[in-house]
Wavefront OBJ file of the C-alpha trace (Angstrom):
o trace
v 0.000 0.000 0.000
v 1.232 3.592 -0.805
v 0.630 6.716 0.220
v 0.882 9.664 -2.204
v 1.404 13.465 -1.936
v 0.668 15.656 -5.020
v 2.297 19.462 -4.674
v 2.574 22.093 -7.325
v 5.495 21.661 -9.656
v 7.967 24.720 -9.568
v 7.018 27.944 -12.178
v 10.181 30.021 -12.100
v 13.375 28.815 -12.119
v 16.120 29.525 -9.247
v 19.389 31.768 -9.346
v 22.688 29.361 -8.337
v 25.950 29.722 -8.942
v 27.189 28.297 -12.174
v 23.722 27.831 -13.622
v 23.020 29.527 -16.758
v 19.955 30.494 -19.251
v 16.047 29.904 -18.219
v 15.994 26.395 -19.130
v 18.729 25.578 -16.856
v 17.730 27.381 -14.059
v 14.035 25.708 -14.400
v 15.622 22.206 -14.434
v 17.478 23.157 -10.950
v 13.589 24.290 -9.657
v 12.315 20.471 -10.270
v 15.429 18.799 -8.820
v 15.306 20.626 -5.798
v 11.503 20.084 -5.428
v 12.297 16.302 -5.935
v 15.178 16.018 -4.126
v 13.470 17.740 -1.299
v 10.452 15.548 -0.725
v 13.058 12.093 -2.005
v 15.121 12.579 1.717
v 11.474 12.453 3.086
v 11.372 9.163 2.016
v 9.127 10.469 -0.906
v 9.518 8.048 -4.240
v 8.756 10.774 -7.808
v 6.294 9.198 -9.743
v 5.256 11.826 -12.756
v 3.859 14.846 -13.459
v 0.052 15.713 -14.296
v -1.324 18.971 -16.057
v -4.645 19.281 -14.785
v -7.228 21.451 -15.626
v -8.302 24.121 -12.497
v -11.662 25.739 -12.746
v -11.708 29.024 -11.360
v -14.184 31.851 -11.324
v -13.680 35.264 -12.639
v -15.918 39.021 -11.592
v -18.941 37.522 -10.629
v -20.799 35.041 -13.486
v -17.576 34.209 -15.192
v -15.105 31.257 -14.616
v -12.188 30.094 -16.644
v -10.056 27.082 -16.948
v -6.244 27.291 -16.052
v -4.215 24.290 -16.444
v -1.725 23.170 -13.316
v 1.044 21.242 -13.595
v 1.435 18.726 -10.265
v 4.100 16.987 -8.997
v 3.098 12.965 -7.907
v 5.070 11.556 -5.062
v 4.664 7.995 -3.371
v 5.800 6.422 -0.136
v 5.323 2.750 0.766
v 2.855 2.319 3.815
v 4.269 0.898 7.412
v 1.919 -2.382 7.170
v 1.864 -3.429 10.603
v 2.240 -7.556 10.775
v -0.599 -9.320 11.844
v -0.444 -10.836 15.422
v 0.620 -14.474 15.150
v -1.896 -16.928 15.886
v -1.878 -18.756 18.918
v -1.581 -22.644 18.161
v -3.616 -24.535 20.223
v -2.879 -28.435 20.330
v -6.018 -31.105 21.019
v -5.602 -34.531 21.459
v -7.607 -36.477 18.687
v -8.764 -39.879 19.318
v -7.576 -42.988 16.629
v -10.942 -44.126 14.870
v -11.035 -47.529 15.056
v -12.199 -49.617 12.161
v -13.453 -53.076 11.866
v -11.529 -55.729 10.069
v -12.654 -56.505 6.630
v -14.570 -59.587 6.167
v -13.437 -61.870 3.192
v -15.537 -62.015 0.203
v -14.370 -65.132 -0.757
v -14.919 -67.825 2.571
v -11.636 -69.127 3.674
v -11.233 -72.935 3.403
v -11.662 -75.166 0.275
v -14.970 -73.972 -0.689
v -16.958 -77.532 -0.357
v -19.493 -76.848 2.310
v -19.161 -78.143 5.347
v -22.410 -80.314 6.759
v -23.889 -78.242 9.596
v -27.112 -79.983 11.326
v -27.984 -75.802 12.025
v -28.114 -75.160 8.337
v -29.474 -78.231 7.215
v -32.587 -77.457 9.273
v -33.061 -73.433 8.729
v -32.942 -74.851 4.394
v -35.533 -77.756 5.156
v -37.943 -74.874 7.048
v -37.405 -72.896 3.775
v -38.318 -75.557 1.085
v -41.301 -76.304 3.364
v -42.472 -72.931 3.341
v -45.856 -72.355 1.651
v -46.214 -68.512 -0.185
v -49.343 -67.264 -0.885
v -49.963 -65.781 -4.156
v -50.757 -61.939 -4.118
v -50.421 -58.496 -5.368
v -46.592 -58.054 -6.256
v -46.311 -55.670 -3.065
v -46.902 -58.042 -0.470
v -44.527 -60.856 -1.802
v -41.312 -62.187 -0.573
v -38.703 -60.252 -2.523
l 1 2 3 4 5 6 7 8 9 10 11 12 13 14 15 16 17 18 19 20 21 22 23 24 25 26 27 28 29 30 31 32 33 34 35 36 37 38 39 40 41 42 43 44 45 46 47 48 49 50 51 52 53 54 55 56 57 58 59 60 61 62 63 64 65 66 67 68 69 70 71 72 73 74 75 76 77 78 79 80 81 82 83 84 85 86 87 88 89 90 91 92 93 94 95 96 97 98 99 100 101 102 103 104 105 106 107 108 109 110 111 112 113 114 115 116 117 118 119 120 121 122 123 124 125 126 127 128 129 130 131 132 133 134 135 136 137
């Protein structure tokens, strides 16, 4: 972020030794402007002509054209206060073991008298036919 600081550029030059002719003497007006606000800690960025309305008498107003000096200074940013880190203690999540997809052994089923009776109850098992809603998927 910048700051800036706009001030009327110089209209007359200065008188110093060794400097000759208007042009000259003009040229040593800016520097000195610049080299004032530079050991401000003002950066020169350009100059502007801008146009000044001003009034004249009473009714009247007329336009003058001002020529302005554009300075810049880099803003102090202030650092941000540094977070305060706060450690928690977070539990492991547990997970149960996978189950095979495939049953372990040889795959020839095993006689079981359990399972033997639970299929014979399921064979014997009389389904009444009805509307498609009430059946045994």
């Amino acid at each position: 972020m910048f700051e800036y600081k706009v001030v009327p550029a110089p209209v007359k030059g200065l008188k110093a030794k060794g400097v000759k002719g208007a042009e000259a003497r003009f040229a040593l007006a800016v520097e000195q402007a610049i080299n004032a606000l530079a050991a401000d800690g003002w950066d020169y960025v350009r100059t502007d002509v801008l146009p000044s309305e001003e009034r004249v008498g009473l009714t009247g107003s007329v336009t003058n054209w001002r020529n302005l000096m554009v300075f810049r200074r880099g803003l102090a940013v202030e650092a941000a206060p540094e977070a305060e880190v706060v450690l928690a203690r977070m539990e492991p999540v547990l997970t149960a073991p996978a189950v095979a997809a495939v049953p372990e052994g040889d795959g020839v089923a095993e006689d079981h008298p359990q399972s033997d009776a639970l299929a014979k109850q399921a064979d014997d098992a009389d389904f009444e036919e009805g509307p498609e809603e009430t059946r045994p998927a």
